[in-house]
SEDOSE-424596 format. One record per residue: residue in three letters; x, z, y of N, C-alpha, C in turn. Coordinates in steps of 0.001 Angstrom, whole numbers, padded with zeros to 6 digits, always signed. Atoms other than C-alpha are relative to their C-alpha. Layout:
BEGIN
alaXZYXZYXZY;...
REM end
This chain:
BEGIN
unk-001001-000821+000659-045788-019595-014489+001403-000367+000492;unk-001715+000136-000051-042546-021162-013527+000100+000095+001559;unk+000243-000027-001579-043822-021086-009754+000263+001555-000099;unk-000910-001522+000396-043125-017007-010832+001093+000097+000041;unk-001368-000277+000157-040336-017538-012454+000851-000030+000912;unk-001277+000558-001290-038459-018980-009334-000303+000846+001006;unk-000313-001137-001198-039879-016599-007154+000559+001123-000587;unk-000206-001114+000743-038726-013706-009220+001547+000117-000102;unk-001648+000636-000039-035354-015427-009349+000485+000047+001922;unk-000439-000064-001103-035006-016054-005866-000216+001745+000788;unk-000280-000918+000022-035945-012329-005248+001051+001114-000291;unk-001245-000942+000500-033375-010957-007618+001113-000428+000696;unk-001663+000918+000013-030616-013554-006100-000166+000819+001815;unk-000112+000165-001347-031603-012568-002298-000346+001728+000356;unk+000205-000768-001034-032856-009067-002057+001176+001147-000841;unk-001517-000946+000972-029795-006428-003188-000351+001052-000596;unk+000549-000982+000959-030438-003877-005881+000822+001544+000252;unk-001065-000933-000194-029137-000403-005787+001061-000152-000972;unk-000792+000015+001067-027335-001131-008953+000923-001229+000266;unk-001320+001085-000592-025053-003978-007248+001119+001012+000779;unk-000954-000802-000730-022056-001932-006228+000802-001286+001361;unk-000227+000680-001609-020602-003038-002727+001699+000907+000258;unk-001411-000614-000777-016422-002756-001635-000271+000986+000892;unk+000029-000599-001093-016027-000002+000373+000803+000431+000895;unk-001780-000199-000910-013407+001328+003006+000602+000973-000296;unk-000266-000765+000304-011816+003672+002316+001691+000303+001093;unk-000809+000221-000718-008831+004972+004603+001266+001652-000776;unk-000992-000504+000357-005430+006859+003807+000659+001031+001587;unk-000364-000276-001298-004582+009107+007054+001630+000348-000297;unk-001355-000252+000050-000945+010695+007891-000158+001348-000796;unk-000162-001073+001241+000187+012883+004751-000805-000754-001592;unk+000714+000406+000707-001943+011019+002702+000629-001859-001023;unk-001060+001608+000154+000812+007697+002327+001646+000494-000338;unk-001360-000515+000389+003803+009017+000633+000691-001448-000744;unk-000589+000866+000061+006730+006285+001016+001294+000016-000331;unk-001362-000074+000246+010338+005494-000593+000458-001091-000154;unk-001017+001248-000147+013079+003359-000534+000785+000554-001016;unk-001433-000511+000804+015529+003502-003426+000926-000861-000080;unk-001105+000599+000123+018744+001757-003376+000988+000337-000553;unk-000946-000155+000368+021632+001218-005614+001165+000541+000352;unk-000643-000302-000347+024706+002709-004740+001088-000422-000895;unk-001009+000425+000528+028055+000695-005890-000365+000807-001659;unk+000067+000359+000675+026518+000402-009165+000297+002073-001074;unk-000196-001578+000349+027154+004966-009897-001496+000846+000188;unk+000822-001196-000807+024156+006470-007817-001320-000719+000595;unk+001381-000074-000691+020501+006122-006537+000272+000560+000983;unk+000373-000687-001152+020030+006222-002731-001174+000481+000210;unk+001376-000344-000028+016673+007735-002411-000439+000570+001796;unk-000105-000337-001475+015302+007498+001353-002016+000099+000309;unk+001775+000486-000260+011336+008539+002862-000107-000438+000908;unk+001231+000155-001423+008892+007684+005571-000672+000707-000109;unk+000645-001314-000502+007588+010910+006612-001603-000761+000652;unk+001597+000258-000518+004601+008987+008298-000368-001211-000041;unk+000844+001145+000837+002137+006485+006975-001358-000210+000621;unk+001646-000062-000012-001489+005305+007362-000246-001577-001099;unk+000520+001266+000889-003405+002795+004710-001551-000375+000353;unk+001715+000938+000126-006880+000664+004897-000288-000700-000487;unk+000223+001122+001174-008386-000475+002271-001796-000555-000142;unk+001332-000651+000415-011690-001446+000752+000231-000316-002024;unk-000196-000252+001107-012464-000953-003165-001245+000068-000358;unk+001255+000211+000922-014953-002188-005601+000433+000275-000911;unk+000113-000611+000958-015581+000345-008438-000128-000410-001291;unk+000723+000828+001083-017677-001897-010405+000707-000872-000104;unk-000540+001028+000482-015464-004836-010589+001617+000207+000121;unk-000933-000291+000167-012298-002854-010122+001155-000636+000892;unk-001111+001322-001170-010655-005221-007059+000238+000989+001432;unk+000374-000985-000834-009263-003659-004609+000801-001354+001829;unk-000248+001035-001320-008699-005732-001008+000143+000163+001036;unk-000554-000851-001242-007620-005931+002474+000662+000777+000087;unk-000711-001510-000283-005202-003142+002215+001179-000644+000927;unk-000546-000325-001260-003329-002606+005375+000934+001164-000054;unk-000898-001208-000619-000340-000216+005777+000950-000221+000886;unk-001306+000236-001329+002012+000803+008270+001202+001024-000197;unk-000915-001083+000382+005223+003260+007614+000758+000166+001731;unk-000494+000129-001448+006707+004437+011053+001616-000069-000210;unk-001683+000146-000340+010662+003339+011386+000276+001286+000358;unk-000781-000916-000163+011291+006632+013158-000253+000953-000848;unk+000226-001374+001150+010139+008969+010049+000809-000693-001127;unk-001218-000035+000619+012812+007473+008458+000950+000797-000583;unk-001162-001544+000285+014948+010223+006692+000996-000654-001370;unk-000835-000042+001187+017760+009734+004170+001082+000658+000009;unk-001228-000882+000036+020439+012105+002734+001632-000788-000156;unk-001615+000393+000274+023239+009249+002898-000090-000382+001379;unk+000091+000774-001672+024070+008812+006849+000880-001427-000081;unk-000331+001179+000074+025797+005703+005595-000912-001028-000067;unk+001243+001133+000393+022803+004062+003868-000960+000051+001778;unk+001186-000020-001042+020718+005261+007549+000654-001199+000831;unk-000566+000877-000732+023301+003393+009370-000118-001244-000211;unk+000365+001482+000296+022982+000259+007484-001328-000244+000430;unk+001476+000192-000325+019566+000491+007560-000253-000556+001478;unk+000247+000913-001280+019350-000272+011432+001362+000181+000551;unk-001118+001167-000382+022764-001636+012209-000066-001091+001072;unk+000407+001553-001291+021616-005188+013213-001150+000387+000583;unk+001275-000326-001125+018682-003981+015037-000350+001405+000948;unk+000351-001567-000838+018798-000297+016851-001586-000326-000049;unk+001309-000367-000958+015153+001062+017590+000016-000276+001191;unk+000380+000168-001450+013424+000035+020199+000064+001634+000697;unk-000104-001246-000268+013462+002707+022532-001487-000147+000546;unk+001279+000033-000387+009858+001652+024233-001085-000754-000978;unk+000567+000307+000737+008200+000721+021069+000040+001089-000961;unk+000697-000473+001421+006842+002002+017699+000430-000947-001425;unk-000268+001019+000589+008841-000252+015500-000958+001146-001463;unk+000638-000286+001031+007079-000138+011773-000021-000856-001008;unk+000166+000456+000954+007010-001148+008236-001403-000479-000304;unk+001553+000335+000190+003313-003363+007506+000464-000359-001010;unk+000550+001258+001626+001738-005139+004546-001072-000129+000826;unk+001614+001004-000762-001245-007180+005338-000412-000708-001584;unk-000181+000337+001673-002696-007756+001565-000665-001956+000382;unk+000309+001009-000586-003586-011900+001678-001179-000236-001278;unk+001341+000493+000789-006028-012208-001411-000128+001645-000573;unk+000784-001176+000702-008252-009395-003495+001123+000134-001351;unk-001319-000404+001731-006173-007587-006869-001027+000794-000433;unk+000972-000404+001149-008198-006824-009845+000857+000753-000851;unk-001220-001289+001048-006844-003941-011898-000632-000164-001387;unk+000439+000466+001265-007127-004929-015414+000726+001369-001525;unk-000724-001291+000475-006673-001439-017493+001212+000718+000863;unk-000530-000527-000934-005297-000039-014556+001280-000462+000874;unk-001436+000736-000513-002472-002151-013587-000925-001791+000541;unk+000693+001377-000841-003083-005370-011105+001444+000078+000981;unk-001074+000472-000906-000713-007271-008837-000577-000283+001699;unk+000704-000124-001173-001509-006848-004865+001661-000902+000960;unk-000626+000985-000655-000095-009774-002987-000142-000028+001835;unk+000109+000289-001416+000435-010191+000880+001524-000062+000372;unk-001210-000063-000876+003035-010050+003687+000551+001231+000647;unk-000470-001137-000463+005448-007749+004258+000753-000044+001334;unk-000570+000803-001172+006441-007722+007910+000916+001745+000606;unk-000906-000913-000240+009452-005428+009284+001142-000312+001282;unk-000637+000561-001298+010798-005731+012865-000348-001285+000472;unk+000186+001503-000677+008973-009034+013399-000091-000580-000952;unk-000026+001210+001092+009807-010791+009919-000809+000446-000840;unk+001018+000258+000415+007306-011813+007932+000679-000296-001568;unk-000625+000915+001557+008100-012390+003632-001101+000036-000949;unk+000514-000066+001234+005832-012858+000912+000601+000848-001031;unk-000289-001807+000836+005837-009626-001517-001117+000119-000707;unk+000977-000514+001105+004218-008992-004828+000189+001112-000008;unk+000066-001736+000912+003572-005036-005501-000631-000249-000816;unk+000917-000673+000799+002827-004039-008951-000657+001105+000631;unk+001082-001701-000294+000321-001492-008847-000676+000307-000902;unk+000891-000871+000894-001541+001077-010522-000954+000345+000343;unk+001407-000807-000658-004968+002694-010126+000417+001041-001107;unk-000233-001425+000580-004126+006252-010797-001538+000799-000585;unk+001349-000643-000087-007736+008022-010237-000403-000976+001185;unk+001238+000530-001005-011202+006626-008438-000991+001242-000556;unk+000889-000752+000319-013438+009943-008523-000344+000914+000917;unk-000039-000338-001121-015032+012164-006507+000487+001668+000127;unk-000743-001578-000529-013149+015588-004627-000666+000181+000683;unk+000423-000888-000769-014272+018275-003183+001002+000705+000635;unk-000707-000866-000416-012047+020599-000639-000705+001539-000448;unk+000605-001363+000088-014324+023530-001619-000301+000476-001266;unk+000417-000651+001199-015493+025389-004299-001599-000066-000080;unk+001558+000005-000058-019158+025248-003365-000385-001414-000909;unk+001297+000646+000960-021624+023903-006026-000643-001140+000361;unk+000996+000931-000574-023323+022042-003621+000668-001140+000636;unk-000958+000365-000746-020559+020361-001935+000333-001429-001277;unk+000100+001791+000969-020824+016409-003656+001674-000674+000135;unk-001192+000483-000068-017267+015883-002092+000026-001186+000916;unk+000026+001535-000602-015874+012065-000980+000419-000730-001370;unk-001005+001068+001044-014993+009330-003633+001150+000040+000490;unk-001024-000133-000162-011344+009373-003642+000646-001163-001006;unk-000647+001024+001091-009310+006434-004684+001739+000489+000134;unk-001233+000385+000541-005621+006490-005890+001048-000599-000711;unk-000474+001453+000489-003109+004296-006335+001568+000040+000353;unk-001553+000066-000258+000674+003668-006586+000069-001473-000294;unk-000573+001391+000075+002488+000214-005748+001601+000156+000718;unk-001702-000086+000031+006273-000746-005848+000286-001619+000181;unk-000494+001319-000266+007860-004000-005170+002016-000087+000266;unk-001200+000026-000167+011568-005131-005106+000429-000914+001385;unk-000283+000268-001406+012618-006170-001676+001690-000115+000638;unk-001354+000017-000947+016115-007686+000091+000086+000148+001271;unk+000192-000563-001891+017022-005731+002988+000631-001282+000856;unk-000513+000836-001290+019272-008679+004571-001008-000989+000239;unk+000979+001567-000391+015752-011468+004395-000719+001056+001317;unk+000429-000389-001096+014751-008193+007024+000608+000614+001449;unk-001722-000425-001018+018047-007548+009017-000034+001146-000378;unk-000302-001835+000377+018250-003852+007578+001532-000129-001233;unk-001258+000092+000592+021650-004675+005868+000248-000771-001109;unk-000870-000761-000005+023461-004689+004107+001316-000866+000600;unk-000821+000636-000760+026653-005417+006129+001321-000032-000774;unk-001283+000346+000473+030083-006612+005492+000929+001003-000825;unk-000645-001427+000797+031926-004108+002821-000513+000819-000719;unk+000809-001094+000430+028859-002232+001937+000271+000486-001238;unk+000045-000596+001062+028461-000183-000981-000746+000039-000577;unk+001479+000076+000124+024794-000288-000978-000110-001718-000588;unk+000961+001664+000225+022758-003412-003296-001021-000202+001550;unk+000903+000556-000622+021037-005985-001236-001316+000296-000449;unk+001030-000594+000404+018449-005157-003275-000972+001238-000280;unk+000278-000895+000286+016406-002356-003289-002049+000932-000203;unk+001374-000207+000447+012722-000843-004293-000795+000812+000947;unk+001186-000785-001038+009870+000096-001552-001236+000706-001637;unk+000988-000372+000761+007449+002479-003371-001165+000840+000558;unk+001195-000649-000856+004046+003767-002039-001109+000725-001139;unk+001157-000762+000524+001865+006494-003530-001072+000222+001359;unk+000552+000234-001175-002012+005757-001288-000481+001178-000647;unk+001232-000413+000343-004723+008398-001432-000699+000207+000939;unk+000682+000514-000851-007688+007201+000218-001700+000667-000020;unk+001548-000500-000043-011281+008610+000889-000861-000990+000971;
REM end
């Protein structure tokens, strides 16, 4: 009997059940990574600036609600803002490369567990080369599955969504602010993902 038991045990521990859910990947293409920058303005006004183009990679366990590895990139030249002052600060000390792809990353460094929908997603935020440690809050908006169609039959993709924000000093990434400014050093990256 206990010569059972242990095989029965070592069965359950070694062979995987369908009912064990498993991280999965899930990826965010371009249109799908909507990015902002908001910055103070001498203490009157919100600068509000996007990144027109994005990509995310993640993976995401349902069942235990963690979501890990996430990877993004924002492209420097989809850069847009309606203050040509704040753009100017913005790359000042650094012009664009002209034979590169400069870009905004994260690189997440441990797993974030969303605990009633809110969890803290930790890694490195790296921007022209520099590297900083960066907490985003975050949310889990929706995890369910879409369809593009109307058809009945049409099961869809799981679809995860998710918003994260973090407060960030542009001068620890040379993006300003320079001598006189008007603009806070401080100012808020915010990322809405949606990932299939």
């Amino acid at each position: 009997m206990k010569i059972l038991s242990a095989l029965l045990f070592l069965l359950t521990v070694l062979i995987p059940t369908s009912s064990r859910a498993e991280a999965k990947v899930f990826n965010a293409p371009t249109g799908q990574v909507s990015a902002m920058i908001i910055c103070q303005e001498s203490s009157f006004a919100r600068t509000y600036s996007l990144f027109t183009d994005g990509i995310a990679r993640m993976f995401y366990d349902d069942a235990t609600k963690t979501l890990d590895s996430l990877k993004f990139a924002l492209l420097m030249r989809s850069f847009v803002t309606s203050s040509p002052a704040f753009y100017q600060e913005w790359f000042e000390r650094k012009p664009l490369a002209a034979d590169k792809e400069d870009e905004v990353a994260f690189i997440q460094s441990e797993p974030a567990k969303f605990i009633d929908g809110k969890g803290t997603v930790k890694g490195q935020l790296i921007i022209r080369g520099i590297r900083k440690d960066v907490s985003f809050e975050a949310t889990l908006n929706k995890f369910a599955r879409t369809s593009k169609t109307r058809d009945v039959f049409d099961d869809g993709a799981m679809t995860l969504g998710f918003s994260i924000h973090a407060t960030i000093k542009r001068s620890d990434f040379s993006l300003g602010p320079g001598e006189g400014s008007s603009f806070n050093d401080e100012a808020i990256l915010m990322l809405d993902i949606i990932a299939k």
